[in-house]
C-alpha positions in Angstrom: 90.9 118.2 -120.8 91.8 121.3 -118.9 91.0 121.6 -115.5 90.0 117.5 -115.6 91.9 115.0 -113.3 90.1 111.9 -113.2 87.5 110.1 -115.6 85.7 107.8 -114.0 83.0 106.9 -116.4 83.1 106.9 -120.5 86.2 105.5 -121.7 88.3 104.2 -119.0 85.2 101.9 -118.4 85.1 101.0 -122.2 88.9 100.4 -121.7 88.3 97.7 -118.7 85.6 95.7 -120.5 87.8 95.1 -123.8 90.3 93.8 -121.4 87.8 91.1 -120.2 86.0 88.6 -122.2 82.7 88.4 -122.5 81.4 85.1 -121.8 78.0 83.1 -121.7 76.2 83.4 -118.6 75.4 79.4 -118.1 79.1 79.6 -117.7 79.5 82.1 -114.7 81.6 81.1 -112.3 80.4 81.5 -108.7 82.6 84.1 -106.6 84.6 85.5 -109.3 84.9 88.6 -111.8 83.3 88.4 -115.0 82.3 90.2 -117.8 78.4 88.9 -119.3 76.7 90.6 -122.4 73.2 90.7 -123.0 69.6 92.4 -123.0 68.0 93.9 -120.0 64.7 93.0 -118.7 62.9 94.3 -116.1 60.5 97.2 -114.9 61.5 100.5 -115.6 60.0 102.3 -112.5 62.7 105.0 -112.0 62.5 108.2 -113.8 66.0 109.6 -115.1 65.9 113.1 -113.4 67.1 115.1 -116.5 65.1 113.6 -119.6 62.0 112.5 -117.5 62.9 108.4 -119.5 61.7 105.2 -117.7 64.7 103.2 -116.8 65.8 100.6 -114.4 69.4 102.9 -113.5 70.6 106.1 -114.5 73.9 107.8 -113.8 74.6 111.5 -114.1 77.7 113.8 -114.2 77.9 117.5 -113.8 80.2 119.0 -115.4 81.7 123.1 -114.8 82.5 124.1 -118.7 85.2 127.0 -119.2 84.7 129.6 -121.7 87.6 127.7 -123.5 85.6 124.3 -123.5 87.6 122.8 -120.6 86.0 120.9 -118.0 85.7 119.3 -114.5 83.6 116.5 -113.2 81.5 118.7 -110.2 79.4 115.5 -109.0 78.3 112.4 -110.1 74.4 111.1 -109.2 73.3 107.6 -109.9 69.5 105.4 -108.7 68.9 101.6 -109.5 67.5 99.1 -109.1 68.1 95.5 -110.0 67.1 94.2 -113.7 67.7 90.7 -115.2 70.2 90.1 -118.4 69.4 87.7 -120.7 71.5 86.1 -123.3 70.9 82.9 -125.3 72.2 80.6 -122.8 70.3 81.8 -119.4 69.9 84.9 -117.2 71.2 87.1 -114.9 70.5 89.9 -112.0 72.4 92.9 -112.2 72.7 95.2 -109.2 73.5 98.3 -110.8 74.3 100.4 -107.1 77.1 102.3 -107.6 78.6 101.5 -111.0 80.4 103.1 -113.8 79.7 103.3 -117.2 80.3 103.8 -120.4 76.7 104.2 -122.5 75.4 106.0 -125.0 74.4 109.2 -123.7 72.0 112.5 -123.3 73.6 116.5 -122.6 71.8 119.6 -121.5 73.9 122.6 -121.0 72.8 125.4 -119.2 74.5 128.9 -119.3 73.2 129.3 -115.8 71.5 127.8 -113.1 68.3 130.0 -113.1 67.7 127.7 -116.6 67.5 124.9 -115.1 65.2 122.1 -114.8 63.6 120.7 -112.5 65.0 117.6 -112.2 69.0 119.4 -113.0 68.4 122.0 -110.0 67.4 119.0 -107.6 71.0 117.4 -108.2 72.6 120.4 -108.2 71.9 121.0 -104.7 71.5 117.4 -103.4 75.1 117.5 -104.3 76.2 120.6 -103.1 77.7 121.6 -106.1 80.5 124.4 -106.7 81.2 126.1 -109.6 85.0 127.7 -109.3 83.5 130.6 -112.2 79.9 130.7 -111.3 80.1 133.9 -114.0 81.4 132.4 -116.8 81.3 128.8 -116.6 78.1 126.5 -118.0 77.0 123.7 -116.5 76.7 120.2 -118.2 74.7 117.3 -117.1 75.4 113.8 -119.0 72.9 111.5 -118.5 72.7 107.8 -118.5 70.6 104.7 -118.4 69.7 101.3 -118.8 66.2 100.4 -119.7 64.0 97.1 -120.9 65.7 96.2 -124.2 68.8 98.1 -124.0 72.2 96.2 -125.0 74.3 96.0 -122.2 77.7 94.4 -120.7 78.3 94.3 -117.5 81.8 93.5 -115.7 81.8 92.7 -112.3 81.6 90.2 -108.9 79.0 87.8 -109.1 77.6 85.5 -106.5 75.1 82.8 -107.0 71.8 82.8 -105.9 68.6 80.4 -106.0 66.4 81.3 -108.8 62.2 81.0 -107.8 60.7 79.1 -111.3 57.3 78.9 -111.7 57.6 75.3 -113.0 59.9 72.1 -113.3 60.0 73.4 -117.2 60.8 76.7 -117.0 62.6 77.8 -119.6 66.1 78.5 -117.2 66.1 76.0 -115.2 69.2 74.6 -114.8 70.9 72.4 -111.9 70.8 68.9 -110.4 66.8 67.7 -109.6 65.5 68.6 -106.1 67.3 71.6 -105.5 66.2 75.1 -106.6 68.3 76.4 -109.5 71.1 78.9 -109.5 71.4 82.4 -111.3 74.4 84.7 -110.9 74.1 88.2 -109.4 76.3 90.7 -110.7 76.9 93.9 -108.4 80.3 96.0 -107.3 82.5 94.3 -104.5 84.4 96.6 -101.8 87.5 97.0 -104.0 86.3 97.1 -107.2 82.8 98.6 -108.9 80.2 97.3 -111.1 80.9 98.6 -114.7 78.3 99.0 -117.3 78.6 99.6 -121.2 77.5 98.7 -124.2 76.8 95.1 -125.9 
């Protein structure tokens, strides 16, 4: 890995949710860390900055690439906003605001900055970015996201919250009659962040 000294998305995160079992999300204990698999839903009405796709979060990582092919992290970016995850057993809300993760992926190298994008030269300088060989090195942004339909599991806090149905029969209802029911919320807590992979 070179000049690399910490990874903080790809596999460490993939590491972290085979650790934890993936459980149903009618069974989500109130409070605690957990690990849920399912299919996001939602409205996709952020763009990801480098591929222009509709998505509901994207995260991206630029990366300073040696002549050699070694690499440092330079900055990460990330935008979300919260999506449902549905499995057979009920639903969830994800609040995707600052997690790591470990999906499938989208690169664009640039040999230098004047090739940029658009959307590439906007994170660039929101993040201040320095390259240590501005000469020689490339740049690589790895982008990120999680749209309607894609396969996700997340691993993190959750904390219950009442669910609005539009009816007594809705389809997730679930809890005791006369109260509204419950849905869990998954998002980072202060020590630990929200991680996001595959399903």
């Amino acid at each position: 890995m070179g000049w690399f000294s910490e990874e903080r998305h790809g596999k460490p995160v993939r590491t972290q949710l085979n650790r934890a079992r993936s459980i149903d999300i009618v069974r989500c204990s109130d409070g605690e860390r957990q690990r849920i698999t399912g299919v996001a839903e939602g409205s996709p009405t952020l763009v990801s900055p480098i591929t222009g796709r509709p998505c509901m979060f994207w995260l991206v990582s630029i990366d300073e690439v040696g002549a050699g092919g070694d690499w440092v992290e330079r900055g990460i970016a990330d935008e979300g906003v919260s999506f449902l995850l549905r499995d057979p057993s009920g639903i969830a809300r994800v609040v995707p605001a600052g997690a790591r993760c470990d999906l499938p992926g989208s690169s664009r190298m640039f040999v230098a900055t004047a090739a940029m994008g658009p959307g590439a030269h906007y994170l660039f300088d929101l993040l201040k970015v320095q390259l240590n060989y501005p000469q020689s090195s490339r740049v690589r942004f790895n982008e990120r996201i999680v749209t309607t339909g894609t396969r996700v599991s997340v691993l993190g806090h959750n904390q219950h919250e009442p669910m609005q149905v539009a009816s007594a029969t809705d389809v997730d209802t679930a809890g005791y009659r006369g109260e509204l029911p419950m849905r869990p919320v998954f998002s980072s807590s202060r020590r630990t962040p929200l991680l996001i992979g595959t399903g």
